[in-house]
Each structure stands twice: as C-alpha cells, then as structure tokens.
DOLUM-947359 format. One record per residue (C-alpha): residue in three letters; x, y, z. Coordinates in steps of 0.05 Angstrom, whole numbers, plus 5000, padded with zeros to 4 digits. Example, Ala and Ser with C-alpha at 12.3 -4.5 7.8 and 13.67 -1.06 7.14 Angstrom:
<rs>
ALA524649105156;SER527349795143;
</rs>
This chain:
<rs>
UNK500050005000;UNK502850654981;UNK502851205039;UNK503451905031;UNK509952375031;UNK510552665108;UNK510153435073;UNK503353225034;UNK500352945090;UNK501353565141;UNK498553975087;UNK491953615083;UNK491053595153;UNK492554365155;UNK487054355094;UNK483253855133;UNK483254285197;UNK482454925162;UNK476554675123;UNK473454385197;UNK474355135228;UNK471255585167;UNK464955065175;UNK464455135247;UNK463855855233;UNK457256045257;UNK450856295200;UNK449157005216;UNK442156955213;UNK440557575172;UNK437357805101;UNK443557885040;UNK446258555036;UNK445658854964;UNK447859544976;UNK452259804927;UNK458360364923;UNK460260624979;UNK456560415038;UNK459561055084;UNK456861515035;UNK450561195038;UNK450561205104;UNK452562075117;UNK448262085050;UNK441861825087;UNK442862185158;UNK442462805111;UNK436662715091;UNK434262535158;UNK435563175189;UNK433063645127;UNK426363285143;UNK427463355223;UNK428764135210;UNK422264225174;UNK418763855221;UNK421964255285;UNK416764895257;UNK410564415272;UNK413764235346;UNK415264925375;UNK408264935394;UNK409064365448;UNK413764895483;UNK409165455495;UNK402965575536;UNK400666285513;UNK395466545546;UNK391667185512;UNK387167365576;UNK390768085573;UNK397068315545;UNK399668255613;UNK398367575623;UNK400167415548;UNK407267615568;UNK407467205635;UNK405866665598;UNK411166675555;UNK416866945597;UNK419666055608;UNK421166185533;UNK424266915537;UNK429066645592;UNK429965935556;UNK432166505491;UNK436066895543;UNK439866235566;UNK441765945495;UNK444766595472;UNK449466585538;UNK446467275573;UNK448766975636;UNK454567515652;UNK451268065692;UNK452068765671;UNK455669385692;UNK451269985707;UNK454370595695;UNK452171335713;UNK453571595640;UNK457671395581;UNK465271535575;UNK467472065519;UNK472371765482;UNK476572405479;UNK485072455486;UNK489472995490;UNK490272875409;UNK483272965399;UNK475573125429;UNK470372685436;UNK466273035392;UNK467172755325;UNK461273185286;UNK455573685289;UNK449973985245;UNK445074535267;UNK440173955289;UNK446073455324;UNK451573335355;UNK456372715349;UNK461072455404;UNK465571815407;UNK463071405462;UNK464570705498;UNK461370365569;UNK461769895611;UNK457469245586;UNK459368555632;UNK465368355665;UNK471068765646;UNK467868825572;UNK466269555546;UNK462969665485;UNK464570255437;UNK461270695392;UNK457971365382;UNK453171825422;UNK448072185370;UNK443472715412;UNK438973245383;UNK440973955397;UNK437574525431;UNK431074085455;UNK430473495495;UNK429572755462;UNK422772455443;UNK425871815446;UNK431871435468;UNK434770905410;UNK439270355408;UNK441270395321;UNK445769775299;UNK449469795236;UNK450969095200;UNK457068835226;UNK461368995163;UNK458769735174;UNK462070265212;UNK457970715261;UNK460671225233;UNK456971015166;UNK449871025191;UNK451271645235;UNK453272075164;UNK460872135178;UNK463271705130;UNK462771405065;UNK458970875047;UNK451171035050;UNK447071575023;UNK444372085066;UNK436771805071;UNK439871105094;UNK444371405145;UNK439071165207;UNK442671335268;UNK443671985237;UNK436072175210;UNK433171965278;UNK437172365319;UNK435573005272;UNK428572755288;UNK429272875351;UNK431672155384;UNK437972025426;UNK440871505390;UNK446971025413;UNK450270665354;UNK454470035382;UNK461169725345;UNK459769115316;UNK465068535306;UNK466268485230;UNK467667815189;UNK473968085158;UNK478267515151;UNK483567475213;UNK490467115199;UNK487666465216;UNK483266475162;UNK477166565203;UNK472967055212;UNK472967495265;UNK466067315291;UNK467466545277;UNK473366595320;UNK469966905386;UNK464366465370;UNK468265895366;UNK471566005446;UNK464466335467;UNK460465795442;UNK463965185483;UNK463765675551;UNK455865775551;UNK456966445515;UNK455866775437;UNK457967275398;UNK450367405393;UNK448767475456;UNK456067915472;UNK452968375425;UNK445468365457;UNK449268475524;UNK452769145493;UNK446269495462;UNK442569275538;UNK447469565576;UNK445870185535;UNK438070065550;UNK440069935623;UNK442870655625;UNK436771035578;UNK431570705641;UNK435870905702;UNK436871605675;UNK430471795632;UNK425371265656;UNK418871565619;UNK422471685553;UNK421371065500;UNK425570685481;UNK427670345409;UNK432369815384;UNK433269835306;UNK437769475260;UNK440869305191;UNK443868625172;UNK447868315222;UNK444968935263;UNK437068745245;UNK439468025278;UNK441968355348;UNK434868855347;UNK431268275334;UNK433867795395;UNK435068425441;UNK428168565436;UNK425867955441;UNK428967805516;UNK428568545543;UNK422268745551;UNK423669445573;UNK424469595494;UNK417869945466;UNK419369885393;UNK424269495344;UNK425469505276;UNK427969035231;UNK431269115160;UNK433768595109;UNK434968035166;UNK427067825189;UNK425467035146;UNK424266315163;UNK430466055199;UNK429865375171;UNK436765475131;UNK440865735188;UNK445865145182;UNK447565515112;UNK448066255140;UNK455366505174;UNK456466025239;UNK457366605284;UNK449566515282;UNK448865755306;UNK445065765362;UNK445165125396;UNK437464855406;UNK434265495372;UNK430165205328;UNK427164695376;UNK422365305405;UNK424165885363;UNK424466125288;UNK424466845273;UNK415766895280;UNK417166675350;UNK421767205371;UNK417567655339;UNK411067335380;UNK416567495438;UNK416268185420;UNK408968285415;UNK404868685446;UNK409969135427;UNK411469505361;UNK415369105317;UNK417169395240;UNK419268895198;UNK422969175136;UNK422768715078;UNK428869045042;UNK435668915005;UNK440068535063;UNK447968525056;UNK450667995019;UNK456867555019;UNK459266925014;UNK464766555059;UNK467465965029;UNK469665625073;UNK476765275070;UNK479765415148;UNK472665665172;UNK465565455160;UNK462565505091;UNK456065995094;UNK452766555051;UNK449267225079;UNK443867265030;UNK437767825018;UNK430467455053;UNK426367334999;UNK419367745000;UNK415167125002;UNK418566815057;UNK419567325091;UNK411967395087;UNK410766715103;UNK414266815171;UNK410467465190;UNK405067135172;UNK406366615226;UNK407567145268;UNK401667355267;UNK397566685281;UNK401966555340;UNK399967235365;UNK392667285336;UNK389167155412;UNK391767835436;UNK386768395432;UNK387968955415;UNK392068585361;UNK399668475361;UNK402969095333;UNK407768735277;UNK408169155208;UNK411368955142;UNK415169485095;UNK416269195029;UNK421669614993;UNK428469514962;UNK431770064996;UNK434069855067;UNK430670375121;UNK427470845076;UNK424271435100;UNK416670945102;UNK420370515152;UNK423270985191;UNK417271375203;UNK413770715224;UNK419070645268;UNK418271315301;UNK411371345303;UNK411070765344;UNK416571015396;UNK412871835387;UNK405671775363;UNK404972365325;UNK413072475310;UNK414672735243;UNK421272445218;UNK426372965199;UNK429073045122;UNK435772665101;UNK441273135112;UNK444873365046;UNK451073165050;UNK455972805113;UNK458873065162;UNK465473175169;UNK469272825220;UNK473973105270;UNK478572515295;UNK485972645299;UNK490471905300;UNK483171555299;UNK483370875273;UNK477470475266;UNK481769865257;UNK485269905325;UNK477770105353;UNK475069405328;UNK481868975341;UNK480869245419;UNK473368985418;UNK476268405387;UNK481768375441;UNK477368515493;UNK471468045486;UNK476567435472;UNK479467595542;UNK472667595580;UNK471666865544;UNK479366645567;UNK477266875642;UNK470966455633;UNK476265835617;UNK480665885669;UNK474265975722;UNK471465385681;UNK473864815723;UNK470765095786;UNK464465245758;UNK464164465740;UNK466664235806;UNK460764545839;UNK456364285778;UNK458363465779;UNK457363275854;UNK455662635844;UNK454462335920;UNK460761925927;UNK459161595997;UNK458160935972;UNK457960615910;UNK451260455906;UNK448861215920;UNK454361445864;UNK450661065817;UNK443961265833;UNK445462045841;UNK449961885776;UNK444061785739;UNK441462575729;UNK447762755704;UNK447462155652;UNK440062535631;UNK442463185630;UNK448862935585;UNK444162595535;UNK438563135537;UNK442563785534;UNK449663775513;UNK448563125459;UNK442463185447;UNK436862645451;UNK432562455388;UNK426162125411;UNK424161805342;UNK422261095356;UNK428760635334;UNK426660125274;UNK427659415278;UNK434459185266;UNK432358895199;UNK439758625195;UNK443558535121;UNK449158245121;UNK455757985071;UNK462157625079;UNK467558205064;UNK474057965094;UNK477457315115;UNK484157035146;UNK487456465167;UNK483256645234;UNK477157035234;UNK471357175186;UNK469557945174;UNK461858005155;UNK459058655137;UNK453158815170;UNK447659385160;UNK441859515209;UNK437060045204;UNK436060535261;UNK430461085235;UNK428361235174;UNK433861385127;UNK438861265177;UNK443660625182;UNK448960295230;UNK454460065188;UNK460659575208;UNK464958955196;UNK463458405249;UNK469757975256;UNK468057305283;UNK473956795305;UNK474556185268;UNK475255815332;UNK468855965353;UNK465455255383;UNK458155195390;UNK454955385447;UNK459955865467;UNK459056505492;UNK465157065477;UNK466357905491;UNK466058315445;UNK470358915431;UNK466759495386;UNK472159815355;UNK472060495331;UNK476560905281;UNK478261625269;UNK476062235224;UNK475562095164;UNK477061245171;UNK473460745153;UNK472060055184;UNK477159745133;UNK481560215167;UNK482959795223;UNK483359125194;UNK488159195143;UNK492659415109;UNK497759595174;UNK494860415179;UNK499960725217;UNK495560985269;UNK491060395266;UNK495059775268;UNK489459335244;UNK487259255322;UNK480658945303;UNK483758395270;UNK489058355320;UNK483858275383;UNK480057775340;UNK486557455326;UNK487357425408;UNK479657115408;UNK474757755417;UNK469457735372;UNK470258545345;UNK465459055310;UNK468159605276;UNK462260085259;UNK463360665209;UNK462161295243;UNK459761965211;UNK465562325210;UNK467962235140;UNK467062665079;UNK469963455112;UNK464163845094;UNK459863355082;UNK459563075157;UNK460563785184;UNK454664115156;UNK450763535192;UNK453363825255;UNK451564525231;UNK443964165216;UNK443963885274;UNK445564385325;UNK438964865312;UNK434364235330;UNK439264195393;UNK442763605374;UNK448963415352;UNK453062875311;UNK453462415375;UNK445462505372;UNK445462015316;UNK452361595337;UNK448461435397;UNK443361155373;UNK447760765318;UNK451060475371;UNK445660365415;UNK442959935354;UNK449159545341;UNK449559275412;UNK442659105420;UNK444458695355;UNK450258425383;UNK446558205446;UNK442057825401;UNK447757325373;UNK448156685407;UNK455056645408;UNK456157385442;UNK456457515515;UNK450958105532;UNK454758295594;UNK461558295553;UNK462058885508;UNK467259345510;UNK469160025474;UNK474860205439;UNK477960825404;UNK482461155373;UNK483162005358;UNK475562125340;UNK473961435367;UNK476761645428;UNK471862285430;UNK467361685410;UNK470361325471;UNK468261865521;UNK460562085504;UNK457361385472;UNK458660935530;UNK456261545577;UNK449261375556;UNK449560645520;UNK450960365584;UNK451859625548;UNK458259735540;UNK461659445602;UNK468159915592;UNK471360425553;UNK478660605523;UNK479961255500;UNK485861245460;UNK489161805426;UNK484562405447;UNK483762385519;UNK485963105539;UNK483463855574;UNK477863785531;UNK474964485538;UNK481264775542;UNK483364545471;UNK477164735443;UNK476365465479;UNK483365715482;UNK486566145434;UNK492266095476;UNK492765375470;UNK498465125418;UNK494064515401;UNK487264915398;UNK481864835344;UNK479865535346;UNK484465655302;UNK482965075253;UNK478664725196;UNK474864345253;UNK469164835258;UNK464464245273;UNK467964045332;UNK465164595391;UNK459364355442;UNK455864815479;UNK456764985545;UNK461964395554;UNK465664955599;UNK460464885655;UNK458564205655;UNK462863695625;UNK470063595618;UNK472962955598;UNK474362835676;UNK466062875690;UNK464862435622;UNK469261985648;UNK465562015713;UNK459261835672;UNK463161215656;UNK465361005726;UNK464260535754;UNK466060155694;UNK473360055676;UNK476060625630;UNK483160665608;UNK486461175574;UNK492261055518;UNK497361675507;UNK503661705466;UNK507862255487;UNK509262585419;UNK501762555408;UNK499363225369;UNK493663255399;UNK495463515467;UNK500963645521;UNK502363085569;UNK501163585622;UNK494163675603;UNK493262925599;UNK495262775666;UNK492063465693;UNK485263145665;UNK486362455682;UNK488362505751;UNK481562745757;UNK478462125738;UNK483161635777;UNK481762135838;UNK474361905832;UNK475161145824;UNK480560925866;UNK480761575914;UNK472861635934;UNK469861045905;UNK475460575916;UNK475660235843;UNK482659965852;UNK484759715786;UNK478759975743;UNK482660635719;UNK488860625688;UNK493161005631;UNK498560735590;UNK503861285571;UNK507960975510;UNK513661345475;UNK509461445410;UNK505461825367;UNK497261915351;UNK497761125341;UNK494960505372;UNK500360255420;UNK496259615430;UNK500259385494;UNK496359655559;UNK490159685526;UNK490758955507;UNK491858695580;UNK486959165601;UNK481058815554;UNK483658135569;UNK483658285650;UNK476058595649;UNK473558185600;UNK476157575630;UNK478657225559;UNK486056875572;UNK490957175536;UNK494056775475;
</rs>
C-alpha cells in the first residue's frame, strides 16, 4: 500500500483542519446585503436627509413648548416669559452687567470726543461698561437745543462702521444714514461697534473665531452683542425712565434688534431691516449665528410673538450679501430674505399672536431700499405717536478725529471680548466642580445620584432624538477573511433613512454553544472600518483583527465623521434642532449592541469600547449613555477637553482650525472629559497616550486624568478599574496596555 509523503500529509490535515474551522463558523442569521458603492456615503448620504426632514418638522413642534395665554397683554407676556428666559439662556446672557452713571467720551489729548455736528445734532465718540470687564464702543447721537422724544439703540450690519449710519463716512446715502435721520428727528440714539467678518490671519472670521471660544463656555457672539446694546437700554431706564425706548437694526444689526428685543422687555419698539425670514436654513447662513437648540422652540415668527404686544417693524428690504467659502472656517452665505418668505414668517407671526386683543402690533415694509424714510417713520411713530421724521441731511458730516483708527477700535473689541471668554476658561473648572457632585459615599448612592447627570448629558449637551428606533432588519455579507477570523458586513436600520454600518469579525475558533466579549472598535476622522483591519494604517494597526486574532469577537462600525464638509454641515443641521453628531452615533451604537446581544455566540454582559483620535471622543460620550458597553478606552484623544477647544492660547487649539464642527455648547460648565469619564465609572475606562501625540500636552493629559483616577480609586475605591498607559509614540494604537486591560475585564485568557 502506498502511503503519503510526510510534507503532503501535514498539508491536508492543515487543509483538513482549516476546512473543519471555516464550517464551524457560525450562520449570521440575517437578510443578504445588496447595497452598492460606497456604503459610508450611503450612510452620511441618508442621515442628511434625515435631518432636512427633522428641521422642517421642528416648525410644527415649537408649539408643544409654549402655553400662551391671551387673557390680557399682561398675562400674554407672563405666559411666555419660560421661553424669553429659555432664549436668554441659549444665547449665553448669563454675565451680569455693569451699570454705569453715563457713558465715557472717548476723547485724548490728540483729539475731542466730539467727532461731528449739524444745526440739528451733535456727534461724540463713546464707549461703556457692558459685563465683566467688557466695554462696548461706539457713538453718542443727541438732538440739539431740545430734549429727546425718544431714546434708540441703532445697529449697523457688522461689516458697517457707526460712523456710516451716523453720516460721517462714506458708504451710504444720506436717507439710509439711520442713526443719523433719527437723531435729527429728535431721538437720542446710541450706535454700538459691531465685530466684522473680515478675515483674521487664521483664516477665520472674526465673529467665527469669538464664537468658536464663546460657544463651548455657555456664551455667543450673539448674545455679547445683545449684552452691549442692553447695557445701553440699562442706562436710557435709570436715567430717563418715561422716555421710549427703540432698538433698530440692519443686517447683522436687524439680527441683534431682533433677539435684544425679544428677551428685554423694557424695549417699546424694534425694527427690523433685510434680516427678518424663516430660519429653517440657518445651518447655511455664517456660523457665528448657530445657536445651539434654537430652532427646537424658536424661528424668527417666534421672537417676533416674543416681541408682541409691542411695536415690531419688519422691513422687507435689500440685506447685505456675501459669501464665505469656507476652506479654514465654516462655509455659509449672507443672502437678501426673499419677499415671500419673509411673508410667510410674518405671517406666522401673526397666528401665534392672533389671541391678543387689541391685536399684536407687527408691520411689514416691502421696499428695496433698506430703512427708507416709510420705515423709519413707522418706526418713530411707534416710539412718538404723532412724531414727524426729519429730512435726510444733504450731504455727511465731516469728522473731527485726529490719529483715529477704526481698525485698532475693532481689534480692541476683538481683544477685549476674547479675554472675558479666556477668564470664563480658566474659572471653568470650578464652575464644573460645583456642577458634577455626584454623591460619592458609597457606591451604590454614586450610581443612583449618577444617573441625572447621565439625563442631563444625553438631553442637553448631545442631544436626545426621541424618534422610535426601527427594527434591526439586519443585512449582512462576507467581506474579509484570514487564516483566523471571518469579517461579515453588516447593515441595520435605526430610523428612517438612517443606518448602523460595520464589519463583524468572528473567530474561526468559535465552538458551538459558546458565549465570547466583544470589543466594538471604533476608528478616526475620516476612517473607515477597513481602516482597522488591514492594510497595517499607521495609526491603526489593524487592532480589530489583531483582538479577534487574540479571540474577541470585534465590530468596527463606520462612524459619521467622514467626507469634511459633508459630515460637518450635519453638525451645523443638527445643532438648531439641539442636537448634535453624537445624537445620531448614539443611537447607531445603541442599535449595534442591541444586535450584538442578540447573537448566540456573544456575551450580553461582555461588550467593551474601543477608540482611537475621533473614536476616542467616540470613547468618552457613547458609553456615557449606551450603558451596554461594560468599559471604555479612550485612545489617542483623551485630553483638557474644553481647554483645547476654547483657548486661543492653546498651541493645540481648534479655534484656530478647519474643525469648525467640533465645539459643544456649554461643555465649559458642565462636562469635561474628567466628568464624562465620571459618567463612565464605575465601569473600567483606560486611557492610551503616546507622548509625541499632536493632539495635546502630556501635562494636560495627566492634569485631566488625575481627575478621573481621583474618583475611582480615591472616593469610590475602584482599585484597578482606571488606568493609563503612557507609551513613547505618536497619535497611534500602542496596542500593549490596552490589550491586558480588555483581556483582564473581559476575562478572555490571553493567547
């Protein structure tokens, strides 16, 4: 009998064997996956189109958020002051103002403070004090030889100079120059500095940038500059407290007399010009405008129901106009309301408003002109019943400012609001110490008190969708194999339009009946599930096909930060409905592991969390709220969160970069990375930090993270749960810690 050569029979037992393992692979019990192309641009593609629909559904829910009550105009306003102070809140007024006795002449021993005069006015260069050690700037209009009918606040458009709409400079004819026509009428009008978007070094704009630092501290640009024209309304009550009082505006300035009016309801009048239409494309308008949550109870016909019973003068007219393209800063366009919409909306305004009697007082001007004379005597009339509005002067008025520059004016209101937002960082980490106070006495009552702050996580800084979550109707498709493991790629639905997308890797070892952990792993921007299973990425490492090499089953789920501009206009959709990316990661993932849990061969209480650079922001607020996952490893990321994002001292700050999707409101005064983390505890969490990592100072690492092992091992006694790995490395996987780590809490031997 012939027997076989010793080389040919070791290679059909290896064929033998190898042939025994791929059919003991397990059947994933699902429907074929047929989608085409690329399934990540499917995926951003469809989450698109989710939140287009969500935004024009948000105008349908506002309602649920009011209870207006039209028993008297009195009443009507109690009953909506929750929403005035909810307005108030998401425009950060919280910084309480400076009263003053009188404004400060801006005058030197180069020059006076008055700056012009006619026979009818006089002109003087003015700042005060606004909030915290802020002053605004401007000019002081007053009427000469009588006293004034009527105290207004007059805001130019941000890429307007006071000086323009007061008649001493260039740049408008005479019959447009507001400030200037209502003083000759007979109105003592105060004409705030504006931040500009002139384009700093950076790239940005100016009112990106202090947005950017403003936004993450609880603060705006919007509401800096609502602050400013109050503090101005603060001093027309305390020293002429009969006299009315009016808040008009242009452009950018329309925007400021729109929302100042709407929380202050010491204004009698406001007019509007080229700004007032449906909101419902904010997430295409200049950034400096995102308000986080606005849209959820307010479009423009809101405010203006804010404004009611008082006058409010809508002037449909030619807006400014620009377009920012984008590149270091956000892609927008400034564009001129279209009539019909901006009919449509006063239109609304007027139903929410119809119940009052007498009637709501809101007027439309149609016109091209901005503030033309019709306008402007509306707006006068309403302040003066009776007032005649003076003629345009002929000509402007020349200016008397020796060495004035109104560059250095703006770069020190620049200067100056960008300090007040660097104090509000460096106070930051007290104001969270006395907001996370989690009750630490045991480790039953952490968890319990724990359990608000999850809420408030979800609900206000993520933001929670409550769309019911489809069935998983799961689809997938073998994708990737090895010598050891099977990669499957799997789709589920989560709502409509909306998929979870990843590569399950399942050993080849697998035996029936047995239950395994699982580790989710999660790449960085701009990655890709395949990322990190082949092809040796030099951040990556292929560690999901390393840990299923070690035994873990793995998941690798695409996330929706791919595509630049593509994924961060998402964010900018997102942020108006008060939501966020994570709003729809978190229910991805949420999805994915109820899946997982669902697989015979998985072990529900055995899921960990894994990520690298944008999975390791990934790492910090999914497992916060899907509480599945039994721990979390931040790799790559973990840092002074708020710091990086808020300081424009910071070397490694994104205020001064492309990421303009990357800010979360009010992170300054609630959560850190040290509280997220705490949102994690008691599970095991593990940080992974290569000392030449970009993306922040080891100092700040271990300033953050000494935080978090405070908490477990100091107060609640965790020994062993909280660890980081320091590795002499870049932005990379290391792979080393983090490995010992997964096989020590998810009790799988090491191989």
């Amino acid at each position: 009998m012939k027997t076989s050569h010793p080389k040919t029979a070791a290679l059909i037992f290896t064929g033998l064997l190898s042939l025994q393992l791929i059919q003991a692979q397990p059947a994933l019990e699902t429907k074929p996956l047929t989608i085409e192309g690329d399934i990540a641009s499917h995926l951003v593609a469809g989450v698109d189109r989710f939140l287009l629909r969500e935004l024009s559904a948000s105008i349908a829910r506002r309602e649920q958020h009011w209870s207006r009550d039209f028993s008297s105009h009195a009443v009507y306003t109690k009953s909506v002051e929750p929403n005035r102070q909810r307005l108030a809140h998401i425009i950060g007024l919280r910084d309480e103002r400076v009263a003053f006795d009188g404004l400060t002449l801006a005058s030197t021993t180069a020059g006076s403070a008055l700056v012009g005069q006619t026979d009818r006015i006089t002109i003087r260069a003015v700042s005060w004090p606004a909030f915290g050690d802020v002053a605004a700037t401007g000019l002081l209009l007053e009427p000469r030889g009588r006293d004034a009918i009527a105290n207004v606040v007059a805001l130019p458009d941000c890429n307007q100079l006071p000086e323009q709409i007061a008649g001493l400079a260039e740049g408008l004819p005479p019959g447009q120059q507001y400030a200037r026509r209502l003083a000759g009428s007979g109105c003592r009008v105060v004409v705030p500095l504006l931040v500009n978007r002139a384009e700093k070094m950076s790239k940005l704009t100016n009112r990106e940038y202090l947005y950017r630092s403003a936004f993450e501290m609880g603060r705006h640009l919007i509401g800096y500059e609502v602050q400013q024209s109050l503090a101005v309304v603060d001093w027309f009550t305390r020293r002429w407290g009969d006299t009315p009082i009016g808040i008009i505006g242009w452009g950018e300035g329309g925007l400021i007399a729109l929302y100042s009016a709407a929380v202050d309801m010491r204004i009698d009048a406001a007019c509007v010009s080229g700004y007032f239409d449906s909101r419902q494309n904010i997430w295409q308008e200049p950034i400096d405008r995102n308000v986080f949550g606005l849209l959820e109870q307010f479009g423009d016909a809101e405010l203006a129901s804010l404004i009611a019973p008082r006058a409010l003068i809508i002037d449909a007219a030619r807006g400014p106009e620009s377009t920012l393209p984008g590149g270091r800063g956000a892609p927008a366009r400034v564009v001129t309301p279209v009539l019909d919409s901006v009919r449509a909306e006063m239109a609304r305004a007027r139903k929410l408003t119809e119940g009052l009697k007498p009637a709501a007082r809101i007027r439309l001007i149609a016109g091209d002109e901005p503030l033309s004379g019709q306008a402007l005597g509306q707006f006068l009339d309403s302040l003066k019943p009776g007032a005649v509005l003076g003629q345009a002067g002929a000509a402007n008025i020349p200016e008397r400012r020796n060495g004035f520059s109104a560059a250095n004016r703006h770069d020190e209101q620049v200067h100056e609001l960008d300090r007040h937002t660097q104090w509000l960082l460096r106070e930051s980490p007290y104001v969270r110490k006395q907001f996370y106070r989690p009750d630490t006495s045991s480790l039953a009552k952490f968890e319990a008190s724990n359990e608000k702050y999850r809420r408030q996580f979800y609900e206000d800084v993520i933001g929670r969708f409550d769309n019911e979550v489809l069935p998983f109707n799961a689809r997938s498709r073998k994708s990737h194999e090895s010598e050891k493991w099977v990669g499957h790629e799997v789709v589920l639905d989560v709502f409509p339009d909306v998929i979870a997308y990843g590569i399950l890797i399942l050993p080849r070892d697998l035996k029936a009946n047995e239950q395994r952990p699982v580790v989710v792993c999660q790449h960085g921007l701009e990655g890709r599930p395949q990322n990190i299973i082949e092809g040796d990425h030099h951040a990556y490492h292929d560690f999901a096909a390393k840990l299923a090499e070690r035994g873990f089953i793995t998941f690798s789920p695409q996330n929706l930060y791919i595509f630049t501009d593509r994924f961060r206009t998402l964010q900018r959709k997102a942020n108006p409905l008060k939501k966020s990316l994570f709003s729809v990661i978190i229910p991805q993932h949420q999805q994915i592991v109820d899946w997982l849990k669902t697989l015979p061969y998985v072990d529900k209480k055995r899921i960990a969390f894994y990520g690298l650079s944008y999975g390791g922001k990934t790492a910090m607020r999914v497992p916060p709220v899907v509480t599945d996952y039994c721990l979390s490893i931040c790799s790559a990321d973990f840092n002074e969160w708020v710091d990086k994002n808020a300081s424009t001292r910071n070397p490694h700050s994104y205020v001064n970069t492309g990421e303009y999707e990357i800010f979360e409101w009010d992170l300054g005064s609630t959560f850190n990375y040290a509280e997220m983390a705490g949102l994690i505890a008691p599970r095991p969490f593990m940080v992974e930090r290569g000392h030449y990592d970009g993306v922040a100072s080891d100092e700040t690492v271990g300033w953050e993270f000494a935080k978090v092992r405070y908490l477990y091992q100091g107060k609640l006694k965790l020994q062993g749960r909280c660890e980081i790995e320091w590795f002499d490395g870049p932005h990379t996987i290391n792979g080393r810690g983090t490995y010992d780590f997964l096989h020590r809490h998810l009790d799988w031997p090491r191989r």
